[in-house]
C-alpha positions in Angstrom: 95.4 88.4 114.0 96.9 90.7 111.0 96.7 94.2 110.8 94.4 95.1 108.0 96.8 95.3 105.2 95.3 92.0 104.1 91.8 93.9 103.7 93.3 96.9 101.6 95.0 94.2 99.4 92.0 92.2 98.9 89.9 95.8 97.9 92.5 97.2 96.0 92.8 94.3 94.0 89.0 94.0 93.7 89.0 97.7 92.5 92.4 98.1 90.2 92.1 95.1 87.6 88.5 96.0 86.5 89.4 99.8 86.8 92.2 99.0 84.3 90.3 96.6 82.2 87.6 99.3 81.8 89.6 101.8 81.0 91.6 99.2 78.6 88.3 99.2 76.3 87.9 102.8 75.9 91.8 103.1 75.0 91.8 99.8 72.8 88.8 101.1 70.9 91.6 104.2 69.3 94.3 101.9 69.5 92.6 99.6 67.1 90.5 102.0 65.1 93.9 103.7 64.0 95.6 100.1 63.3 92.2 99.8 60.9 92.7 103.0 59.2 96.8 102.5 58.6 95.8 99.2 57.1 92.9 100.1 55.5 93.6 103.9 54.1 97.3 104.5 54.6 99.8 106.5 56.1 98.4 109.4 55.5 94.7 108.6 57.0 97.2 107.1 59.8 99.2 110.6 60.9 95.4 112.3 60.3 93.7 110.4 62.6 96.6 111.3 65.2 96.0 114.7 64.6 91.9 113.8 65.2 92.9 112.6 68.5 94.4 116.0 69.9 90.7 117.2 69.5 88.8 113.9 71.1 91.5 114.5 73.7 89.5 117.7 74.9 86.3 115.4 75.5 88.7 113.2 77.3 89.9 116.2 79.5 86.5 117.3 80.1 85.0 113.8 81.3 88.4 113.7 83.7 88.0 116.8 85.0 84.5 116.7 85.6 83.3 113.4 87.1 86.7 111.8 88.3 86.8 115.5 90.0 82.9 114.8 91.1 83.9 111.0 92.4 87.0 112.1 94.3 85.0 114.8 96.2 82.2 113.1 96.7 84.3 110.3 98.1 85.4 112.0 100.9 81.2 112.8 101.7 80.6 109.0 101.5 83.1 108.5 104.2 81.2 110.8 106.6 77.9 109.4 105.6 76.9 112.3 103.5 74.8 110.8 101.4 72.8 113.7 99.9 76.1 115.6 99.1 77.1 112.6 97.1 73.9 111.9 95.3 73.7 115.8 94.2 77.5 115.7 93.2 76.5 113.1 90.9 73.7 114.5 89.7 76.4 117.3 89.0 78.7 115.2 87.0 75.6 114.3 84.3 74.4 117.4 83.7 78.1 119.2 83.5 79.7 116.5 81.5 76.4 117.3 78.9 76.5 121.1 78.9 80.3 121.9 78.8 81.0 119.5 75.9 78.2 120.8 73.4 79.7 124.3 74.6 83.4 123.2 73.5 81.2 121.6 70.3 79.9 124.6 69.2 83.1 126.9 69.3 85.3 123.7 67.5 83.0 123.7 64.7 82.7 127.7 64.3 86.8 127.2 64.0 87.5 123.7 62.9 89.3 124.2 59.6 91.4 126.6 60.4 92.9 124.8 63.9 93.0 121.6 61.8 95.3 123.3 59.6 97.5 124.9 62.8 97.7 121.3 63.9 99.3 120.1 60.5 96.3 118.9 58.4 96.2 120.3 55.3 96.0 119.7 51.6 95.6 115.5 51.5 95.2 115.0 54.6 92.9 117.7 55.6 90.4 116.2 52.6 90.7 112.7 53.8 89.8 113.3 57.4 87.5 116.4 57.6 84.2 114.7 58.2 86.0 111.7 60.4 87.0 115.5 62.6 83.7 116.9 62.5 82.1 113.6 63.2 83.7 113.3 66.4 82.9 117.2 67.2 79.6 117.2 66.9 79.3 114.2 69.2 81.9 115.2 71.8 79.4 115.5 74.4 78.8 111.4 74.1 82.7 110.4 74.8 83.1 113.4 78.0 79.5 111.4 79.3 81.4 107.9 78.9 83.6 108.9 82.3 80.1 109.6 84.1 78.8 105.7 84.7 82.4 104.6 84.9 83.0 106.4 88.1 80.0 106.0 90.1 79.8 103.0 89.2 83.2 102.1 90.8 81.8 104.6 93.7 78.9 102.6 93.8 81.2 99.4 94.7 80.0 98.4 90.9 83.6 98.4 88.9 82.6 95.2 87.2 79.7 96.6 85.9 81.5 99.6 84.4 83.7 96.8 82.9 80.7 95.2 81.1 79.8 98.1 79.7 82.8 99.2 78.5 83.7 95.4 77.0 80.6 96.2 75.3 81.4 98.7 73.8 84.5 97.8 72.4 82.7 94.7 70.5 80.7 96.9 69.2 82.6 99.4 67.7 84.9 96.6 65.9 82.4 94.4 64.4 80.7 97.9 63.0 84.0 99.3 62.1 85.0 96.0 60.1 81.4 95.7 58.9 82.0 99.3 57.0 85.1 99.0 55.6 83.3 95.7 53.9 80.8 98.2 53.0 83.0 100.2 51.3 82.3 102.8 53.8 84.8 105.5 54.1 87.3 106.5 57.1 84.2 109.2 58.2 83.0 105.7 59.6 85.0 104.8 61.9 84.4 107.6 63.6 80.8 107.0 63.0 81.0 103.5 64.4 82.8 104.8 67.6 80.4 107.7 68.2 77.4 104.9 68.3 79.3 102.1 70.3 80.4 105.0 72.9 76.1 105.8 73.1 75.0 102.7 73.5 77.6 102.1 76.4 76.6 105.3 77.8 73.1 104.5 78.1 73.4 100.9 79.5 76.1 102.5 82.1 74.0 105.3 83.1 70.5 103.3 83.3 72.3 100.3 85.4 74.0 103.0 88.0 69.8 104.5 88.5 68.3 101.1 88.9 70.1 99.2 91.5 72.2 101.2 94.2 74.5 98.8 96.3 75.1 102.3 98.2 72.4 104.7 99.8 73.5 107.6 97.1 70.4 108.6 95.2 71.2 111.1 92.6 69.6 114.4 93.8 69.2 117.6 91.6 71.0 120.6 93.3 69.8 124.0 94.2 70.9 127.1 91.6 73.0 128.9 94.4 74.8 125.5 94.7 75.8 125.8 91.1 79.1 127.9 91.5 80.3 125.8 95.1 80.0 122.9 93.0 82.0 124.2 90.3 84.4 125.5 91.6 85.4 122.2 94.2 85.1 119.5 91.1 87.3 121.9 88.5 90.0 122.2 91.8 89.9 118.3 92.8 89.2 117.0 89.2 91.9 119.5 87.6 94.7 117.4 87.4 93.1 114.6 85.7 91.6 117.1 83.3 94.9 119.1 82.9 96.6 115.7 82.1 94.0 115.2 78.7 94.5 118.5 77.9 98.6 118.3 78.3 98.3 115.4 76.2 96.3 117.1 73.8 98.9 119.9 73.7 101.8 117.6 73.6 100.6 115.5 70.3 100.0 118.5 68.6 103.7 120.0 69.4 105.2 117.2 69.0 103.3 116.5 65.8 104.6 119.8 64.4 108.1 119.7 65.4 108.7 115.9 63.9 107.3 116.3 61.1 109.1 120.0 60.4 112.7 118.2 61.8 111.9 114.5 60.7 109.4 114.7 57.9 106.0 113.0 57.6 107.1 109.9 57.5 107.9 109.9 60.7 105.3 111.7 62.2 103.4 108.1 61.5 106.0 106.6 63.3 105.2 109.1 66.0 101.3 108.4 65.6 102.3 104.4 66.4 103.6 105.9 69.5 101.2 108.2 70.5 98.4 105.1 70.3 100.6 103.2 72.3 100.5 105.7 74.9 96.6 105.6 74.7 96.7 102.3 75.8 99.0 102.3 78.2 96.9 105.5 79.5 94.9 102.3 80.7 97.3 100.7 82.8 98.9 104.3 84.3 96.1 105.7 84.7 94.1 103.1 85.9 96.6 102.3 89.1 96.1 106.0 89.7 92.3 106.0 89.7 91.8 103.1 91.5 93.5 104.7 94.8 91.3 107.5 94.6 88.0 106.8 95.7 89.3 104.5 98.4 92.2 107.5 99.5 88.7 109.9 99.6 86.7 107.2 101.8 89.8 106.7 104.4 90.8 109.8 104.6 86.5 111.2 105.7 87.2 108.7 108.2 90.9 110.1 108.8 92.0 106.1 108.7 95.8 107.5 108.0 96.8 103.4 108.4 94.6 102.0 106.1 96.1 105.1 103.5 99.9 104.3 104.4 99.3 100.6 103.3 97.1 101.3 100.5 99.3 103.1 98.8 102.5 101.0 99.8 100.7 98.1 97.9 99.2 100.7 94.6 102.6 101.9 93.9 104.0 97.9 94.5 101.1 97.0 92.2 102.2 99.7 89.6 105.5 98.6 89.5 105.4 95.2 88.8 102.5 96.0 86.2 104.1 97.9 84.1 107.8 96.4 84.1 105.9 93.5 82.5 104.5 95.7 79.8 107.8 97.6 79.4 109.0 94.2 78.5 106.5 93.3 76.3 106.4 96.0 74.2 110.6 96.1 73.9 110.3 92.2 72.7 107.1 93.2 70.2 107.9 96.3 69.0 108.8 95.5 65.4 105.1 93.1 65.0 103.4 95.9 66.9 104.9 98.2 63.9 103.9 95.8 61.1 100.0 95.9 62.9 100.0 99.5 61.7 101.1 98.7 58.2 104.7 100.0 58.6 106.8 97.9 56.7 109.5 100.2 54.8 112.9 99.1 56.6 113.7 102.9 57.4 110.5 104.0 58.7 110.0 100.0 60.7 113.6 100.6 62.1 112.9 104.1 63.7 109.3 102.8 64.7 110.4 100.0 66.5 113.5 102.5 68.4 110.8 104.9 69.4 108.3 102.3 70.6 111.5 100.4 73.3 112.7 103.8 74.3 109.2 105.7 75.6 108.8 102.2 77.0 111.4 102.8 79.6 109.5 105.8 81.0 106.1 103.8 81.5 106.9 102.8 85.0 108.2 105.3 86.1 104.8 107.2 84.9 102.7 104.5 86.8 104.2 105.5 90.0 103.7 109.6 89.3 100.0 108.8 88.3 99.4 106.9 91.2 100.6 110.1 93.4 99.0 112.5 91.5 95.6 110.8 92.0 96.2 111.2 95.9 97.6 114.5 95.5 94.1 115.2 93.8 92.0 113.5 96.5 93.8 115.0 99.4 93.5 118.4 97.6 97.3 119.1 97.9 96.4 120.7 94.3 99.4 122.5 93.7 101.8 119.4 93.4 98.8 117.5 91.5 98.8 120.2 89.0 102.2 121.0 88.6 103.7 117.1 88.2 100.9 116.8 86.3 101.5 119.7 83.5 105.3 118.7 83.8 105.5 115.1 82.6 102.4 115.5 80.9 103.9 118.7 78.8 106.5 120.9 79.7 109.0 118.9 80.3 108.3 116.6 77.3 108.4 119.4 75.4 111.6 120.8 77.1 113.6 117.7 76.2 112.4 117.8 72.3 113.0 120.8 71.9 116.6 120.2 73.3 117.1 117.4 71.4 115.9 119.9 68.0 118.3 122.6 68.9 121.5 120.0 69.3 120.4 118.8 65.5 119.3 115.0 67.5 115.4 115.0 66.7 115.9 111.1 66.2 116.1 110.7 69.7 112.9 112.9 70.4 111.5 109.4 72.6 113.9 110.1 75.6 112.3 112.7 76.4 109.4 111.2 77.8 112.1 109.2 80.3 113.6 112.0 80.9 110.5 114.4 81.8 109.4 111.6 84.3 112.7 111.7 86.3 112.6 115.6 86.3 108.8 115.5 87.4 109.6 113.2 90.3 112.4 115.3 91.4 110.3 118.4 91.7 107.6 116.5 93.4 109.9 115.4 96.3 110.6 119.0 96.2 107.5 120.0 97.1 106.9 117.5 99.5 109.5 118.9 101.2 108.0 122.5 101.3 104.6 121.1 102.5 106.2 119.0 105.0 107.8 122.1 106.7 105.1 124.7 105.5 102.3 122.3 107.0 103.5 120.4 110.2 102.7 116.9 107.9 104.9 113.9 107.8 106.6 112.0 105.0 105.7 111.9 101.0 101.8 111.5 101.8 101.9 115.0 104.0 99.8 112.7 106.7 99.1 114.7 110.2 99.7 112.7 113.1 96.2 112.2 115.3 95.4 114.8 117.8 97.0 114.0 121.2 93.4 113.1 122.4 92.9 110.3 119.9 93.9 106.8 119.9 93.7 104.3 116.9 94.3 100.5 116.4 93.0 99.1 113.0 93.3 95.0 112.5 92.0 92.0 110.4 90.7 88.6 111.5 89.3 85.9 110.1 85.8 85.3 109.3 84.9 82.6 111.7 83.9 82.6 115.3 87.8 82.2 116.6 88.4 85.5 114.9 85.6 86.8 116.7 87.0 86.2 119.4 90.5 87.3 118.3 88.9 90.5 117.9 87.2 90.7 121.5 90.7 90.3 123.0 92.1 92.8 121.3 89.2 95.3 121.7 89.7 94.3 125.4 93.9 95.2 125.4 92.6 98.4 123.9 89.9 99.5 126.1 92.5 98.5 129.4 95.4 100.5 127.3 93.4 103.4 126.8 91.5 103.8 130.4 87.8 103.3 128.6 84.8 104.0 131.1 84.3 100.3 132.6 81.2 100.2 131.6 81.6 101.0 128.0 84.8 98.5 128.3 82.8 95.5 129.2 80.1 96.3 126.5 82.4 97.2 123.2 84.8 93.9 123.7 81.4 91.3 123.7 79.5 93.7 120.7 81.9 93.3 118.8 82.4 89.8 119.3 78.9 88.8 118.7 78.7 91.2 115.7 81.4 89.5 113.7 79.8 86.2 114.7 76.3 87.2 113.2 77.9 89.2 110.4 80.1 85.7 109.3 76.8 83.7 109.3 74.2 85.9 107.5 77.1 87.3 105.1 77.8 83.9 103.8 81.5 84.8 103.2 83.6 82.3 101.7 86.8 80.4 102.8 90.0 82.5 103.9 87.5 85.7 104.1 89.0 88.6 106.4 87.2 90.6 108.7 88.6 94.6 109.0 88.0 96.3 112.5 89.1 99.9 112.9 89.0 101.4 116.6 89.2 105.4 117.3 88.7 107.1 120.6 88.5 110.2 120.9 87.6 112.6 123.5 86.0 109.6 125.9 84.1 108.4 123.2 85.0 105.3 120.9 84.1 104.8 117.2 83.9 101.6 116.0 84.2 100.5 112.8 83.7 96.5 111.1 83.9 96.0 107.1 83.3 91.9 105.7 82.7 91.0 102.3 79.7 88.1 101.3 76.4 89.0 100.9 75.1 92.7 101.8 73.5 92.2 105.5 72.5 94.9 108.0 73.0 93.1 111.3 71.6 96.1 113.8 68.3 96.3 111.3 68.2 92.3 111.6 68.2 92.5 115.6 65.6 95.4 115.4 63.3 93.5 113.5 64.2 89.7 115.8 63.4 92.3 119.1 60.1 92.8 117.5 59.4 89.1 116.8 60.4 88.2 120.4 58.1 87.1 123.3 59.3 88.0 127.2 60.8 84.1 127.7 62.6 84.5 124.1 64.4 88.1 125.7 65.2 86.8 128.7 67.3 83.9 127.3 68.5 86.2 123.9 72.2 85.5 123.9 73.0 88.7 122.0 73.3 90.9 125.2 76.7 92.9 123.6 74.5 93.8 120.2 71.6 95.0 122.4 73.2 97.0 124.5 74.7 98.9 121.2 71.3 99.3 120.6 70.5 101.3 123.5 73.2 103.0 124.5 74.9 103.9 120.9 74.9 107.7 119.7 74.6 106.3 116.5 75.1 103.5 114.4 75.2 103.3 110.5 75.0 100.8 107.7 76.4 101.4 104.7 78.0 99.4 101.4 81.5 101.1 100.8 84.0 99.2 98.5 81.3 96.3 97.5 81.5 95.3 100.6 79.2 95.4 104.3 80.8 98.4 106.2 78.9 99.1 110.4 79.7 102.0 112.4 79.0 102.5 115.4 79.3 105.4 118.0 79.3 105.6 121.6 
């Protein structure tokens, strides 16, 4: 018998490698497109390109803010069995992430040249990289979509998929980037080649999350007077992860201007090494961070406050270790990392590979703020989501440089990222605080403690008929410990039992599989809850359908008493895949 931290390990590791891996493409796809065009057209392509990137940044915002907000909230439906409000909230997400990019479109293109030149690019560099801008523009709507299939997808227990598509992508987009410079094609297309890989993903993503649901969710078109609701709770969930793109955005362009004004161009394309660098660490950070969230919406529906504690114990352990191994990394290869971008001047290389170790030292720091702010943003404790969020993201970033201009030490412009993570996690300890007092919640996670009525014992066991009977025992200890009618304490312990017996043998689960039970009562009434991995098997539809089959002498010697009796006497019981994996509840 183990409590079920060795279920939320198992899930969370299912869910965060291909959540980071997926995300990995769509950042490795800039990361090596701009290492193609500082080889292939210079420096000066190089720091225009970076510029670019504050604009694709909006799309990035609006595909954050609009379907990780539309995941996150429809989450939370999924674990209440809402299915309906999930399938319209991701009809949402589509139609949204369509119509307020070509919106963005239109007004960048009515303005382009002239915020081009506000953002630095002018003379040479505005000639070079006009049409690569405008390229990108016009298709904006295509790279916001990209976060649409990604999501529900992972929703969808499906985060492999996602990872498919996205691999997919990224193959593509290189051999038709390499393919074009060959050519004798200009910079334009690379941004040409990215717009078409990013479509093609699109469509497989969204055309594999309509044909095979491992969930019940069924994408359902919502009413006009639903419009606004809808709205209005994805921009307040999804806002962080929106108003982190944007920050980003922001930053790279202030940054941009005050480096190059202090520093001079040269090192702004130091500066662009280390903004792609944080593009593709955005994988890693972000991905710990996004992973949590679905599962944070699922447990907390089902107000599973244990399962939350130890999920994100083992995120923010995960987090850790993850990115002290990158932090490494990138301080041993900074200099070859440099030389990948075609810096090899010994003044500029030396300042490259100094910027590159020191925002390094920020990154896991970052890790653990980004995993927070994602439960922050699931919870919908918005205000400390949006304000660590805007804070490392921006202001304080910006803070720090802008200190560092003023004392005439610009050179050291990197610490500031460091240095805007610490300040961030001061203030959102401080703010924990206020909740904490404000709210009547406990400890950094603002959890309630269960109503004095309730009682709750979550565990794992084995997948084997000992663990079944592990499980009985306890359910027993817990129905005696809790004063359970007698009669519903004599059914639960030998349901339960025979349920994980059936589930083990249909499931087909594999060697060293784990079984999570989760127990509430409430009120005189006891909510029982069984989750197993293996093959997706209903096991109340399977005895329905065996009654049915039955003759009299096969009923009277059916050794499933404990399941028929849930049958009968059950308020309710519900099948559903959550997580990839077979989740039963059942009510009585």
């Amino acid at each position: 018998m183990q409590s079920n931290d060795i279920f939320i390990k198992k899930t969370l590791r299912r869910y965060m490698f291909p959540t980071i891996f997926t995300i990995a493409w769509t950042t490795l796809i800039t990361f090596v497109n701009h290492i193609i065009i500082g080889k292939s057209y210079g420096e000066t392509a190089l720091t225009g390109a970076n510029i670019v990137s504050s604009i694709v940044f909006l799309y990035f915002m609006l595909g954050c803010l609009i379907n990780i907000g539309s995941s996150a909230v429809a989450s939370v439906a999924l674990g209440r069995e809402k299915y309906d409000i999930v399938g319209k909230y991701e009809s949402f997400a589509f139609i949204a992430s369509i119509i307020f990019s070509l919106i963005v479109s239109a007004i960048l293109l009515i303005f382009f040249e002239p915020i081009m030149h506000f953002m630095g690019a002018r003379g040479e560099i505005y000639k070079l990289i006009a049409n690569y801008g405008k390229t990108m523009v016009i298709f904006g709507f295509v790279i916001t979509l990209m976060y649409f299939p990604f999501n529900f997808l992972k929703l969808d227990g499906r985060n492999v998929t996602a990872t498919i598509c996205f691999s997919i992508m990224f193959l593509m987009d290189i051999v038709l980037v390499l393919w074009g410079i060959k050519a004798g094609y200009g910079v334009t297309w690379v941004a040409k080649a990215y717009i078409i890989s990013v479509a093609f993903s699109d469509l497989i993503g969204c055309v594999l999350l309509v044909t095979y649901k491992l969930t019940p969710i069924k994408p359902k078109l919502f009413k006009k007077n639903e419009i606004l609701f809808f709205t209005v709770s994805v921009f307040r969930v999804g806002s962080s992860a929106g108003l982190n793109n944007l920050c980003n955005m922001l930053r790279t362009i202030l940054l941009n201007a005050i480096i190059i004004r202090q520093l001079g161009s040269s090192r702004a394309a130091a500066f662009a090494v280390v903004c792609s660098i944080i593009n593709l660490t955005s994988a890693t950070v972000s991905g710990c961070g996004q992973t949590i969230a679905s599962m944070v919406g699922v447990f907390y529906g089902e107000k599973d406050y244990v399962s939350i504690r130890f999920l994100m114990k083992n995120a923010i352990k995960y987090a850790i270790i993850i990115h002290a191994v990158i932090t490494g990394l990138l301080i041993i290869f900074a200099r070859p990392i440099a030389h990948g971008f075609g810096i090899w001047r010994a003044s500029l290389l030396d300042k490259t590979v100094f910027d590159i170790r020191i925002y390094s030292l920020s990154l896991i720091l970052c890790a653990i703020l980004n995993v927070c702010i994602y439960y922050y943003m699931t919870i919908k404790v918005n205000d400390i989501a949006l304000l660590v969020t805007f804070g490392r993201a921006f202001l304080f970033v910006s803070m720090f440089v802008y200190v560092f201009a003023f004392l005439k030490l610009s050179k050291f412009y990197a610490f500031s990222f460091l240095l805007a993570e610490l300040l961030s996690f001061l203030i959102m300890m401080l703010m924990c605080g206020r909740h904490r007092k404000e709210d009547q919640v406990k400890g950094v996670l603002l959890l309630k403690d269960y109503d004095e009525t309730e009682r709750m014992i979550s565990f794992s066991v084995s997948s084997t008929n000992q663990g079944a009977v592990e499980a009985s025992e306890k359910m027993e200890e817990f129905c005696m410990e809790n004063d359970v009618d007698i009669k519903l304490a004599m059914t639960l312990p030998l349901a339960l039992e025979e349920l994980i017996v059936v589930m083990n043998e249909h499931c087909m689960v594999g060697k060293g599989s784990m079984t999570d039970v989760r127990i509430l009562m409430s009120k005189g009434k006891v909510l029982m809850r069984i989750r197993c991995g293996g093959r997706l098997f209903d096991p109340i539809a399977w005895y329905k359908d065996k009654l049915e089959t039955m003759t009299s002498e096969e009923l009277l010697e059916d050794d499933s008493l404990g399941i028929r009796m849930i049958v009968k006497k059950s308020e309710f019981v519900n099948f559903s895949c959550t997580f990839g994996v077979n989740n039963v509840i059942v009510g009585m």
